[in-house]
N, C-alpha and C positions, 0 to 999 in steps of 0.2 A: 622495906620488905627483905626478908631472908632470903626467898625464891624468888627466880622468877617465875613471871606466871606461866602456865600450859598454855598451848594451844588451844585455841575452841574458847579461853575468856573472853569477854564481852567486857568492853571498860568505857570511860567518858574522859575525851583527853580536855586540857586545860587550850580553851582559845579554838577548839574545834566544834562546829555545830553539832553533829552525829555523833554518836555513838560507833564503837569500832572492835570489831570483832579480830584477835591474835591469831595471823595465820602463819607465822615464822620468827622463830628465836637467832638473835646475832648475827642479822643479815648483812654483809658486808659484800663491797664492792669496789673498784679500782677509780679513783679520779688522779687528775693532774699532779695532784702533791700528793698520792701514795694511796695504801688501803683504808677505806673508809667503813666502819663497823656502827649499828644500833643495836639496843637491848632486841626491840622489837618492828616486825612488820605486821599490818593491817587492812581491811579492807570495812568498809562504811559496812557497820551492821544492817542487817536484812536486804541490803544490795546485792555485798558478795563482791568476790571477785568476776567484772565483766571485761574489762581491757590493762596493760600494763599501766594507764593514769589512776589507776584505783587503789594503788597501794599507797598505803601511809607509814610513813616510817618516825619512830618516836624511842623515846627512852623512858625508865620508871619516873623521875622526874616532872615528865607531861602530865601522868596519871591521874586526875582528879577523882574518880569513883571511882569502884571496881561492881560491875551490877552482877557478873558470872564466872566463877575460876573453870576452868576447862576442864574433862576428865584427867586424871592421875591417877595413877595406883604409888606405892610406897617407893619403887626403887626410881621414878620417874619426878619424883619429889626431888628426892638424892641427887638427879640427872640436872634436875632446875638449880638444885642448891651451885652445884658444879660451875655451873654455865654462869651462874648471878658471880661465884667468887673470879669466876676467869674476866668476865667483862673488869669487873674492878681492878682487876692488875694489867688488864691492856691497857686503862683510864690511867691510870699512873704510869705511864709511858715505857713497860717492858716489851721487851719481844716477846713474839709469840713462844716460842720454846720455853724463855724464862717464866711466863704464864705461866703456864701450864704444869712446870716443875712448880709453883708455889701453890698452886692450889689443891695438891693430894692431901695435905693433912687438914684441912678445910670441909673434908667428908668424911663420915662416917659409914663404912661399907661394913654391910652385918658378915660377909666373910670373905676371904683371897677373891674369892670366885666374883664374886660382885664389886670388888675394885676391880678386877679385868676387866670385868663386863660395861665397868662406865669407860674406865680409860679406854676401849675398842670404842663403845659408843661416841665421843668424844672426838678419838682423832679420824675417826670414818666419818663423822659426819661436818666436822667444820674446818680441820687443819691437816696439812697432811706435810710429809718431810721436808723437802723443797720451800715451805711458806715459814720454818722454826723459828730462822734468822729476820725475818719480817717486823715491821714495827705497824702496829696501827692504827690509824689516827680514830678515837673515839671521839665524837659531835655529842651533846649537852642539848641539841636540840632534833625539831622533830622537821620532817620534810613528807610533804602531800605531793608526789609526782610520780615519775618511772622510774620503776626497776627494770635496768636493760639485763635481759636474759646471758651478755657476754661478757667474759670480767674483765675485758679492754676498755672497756667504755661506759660513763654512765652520765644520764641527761636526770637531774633532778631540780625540782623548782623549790627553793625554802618559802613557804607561807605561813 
């Protein structure tokens, strides 16, 4: 895929009984050996999110079907493209910051105004100064367990 997918897709992951509804893009979180990042998190279609064991955590990789892409409008497409090139250069082990700098020309913003508007969206929503110099370990695989709400800590079970 070019994009990632939106929120609100509905997909069928590989080695997963359910079906799994995209309820967060590039969920990262802190373990023992450093920051740990997925494309996406999940929760079992038509359950829903009921307690923090509900989320599933996977990458495009897992993805065997796609049954729903989530709503999007045009610049949000832009926003996914962004995010799909950023994950790839953290996979190839830069720092955050050098991410970031490699993936502007990777987008096509129809004006100034709209490259602002993604680089604000961007660093307001997933990186922020303090984290540039970071390195983050990208996982190839998917995990069924908790997301701890604190980014000291995180209990995740691989199944």
């Amino acid at each position: 895929m070019d994009n990632m997918l939106p929120i609100g897709s509905v997909v069928e992951l590989k080695d997963f009984k359910n079906k799994v509804t995209i309820i967060g893009l590039l969920p990262s979180f802190i373990e023992d050996n450093g920051i740990v990042m997925y494309e996406y998190v999940g929760c079992e279609y038509l359950r829903g999110y009921s307690s923090s064991k509900d989320y599933v955590f996977f990458d495009e990789s897992k993805i065997n079907n796609i049954y729903f892409i989530g709503y999007a409008i045009d610049f949000d497409f832009k926003f996914l493209k962004l995010l799909h090139e950023l994950y790839k250069e953290l996979e190839s082990g830069k720092k955050i910051g050098e991410a970031i700098d490699a993936i502007w020309n990777k987008v096509e913003p129809d004006s100034p105004q709209e490259l602002e508007e993604l680089k604000k969206k961007l660093a307001g929503n997933f990186f922020d100064e303090e984290s540039k110099d970071e390195t983050i370990e990208v996982l190839g695989v998917w995990y069924y367990g908790v997301r701890i709400l604190s980014n000291r800590n995180c209990n995740t079970t691989q199944r």
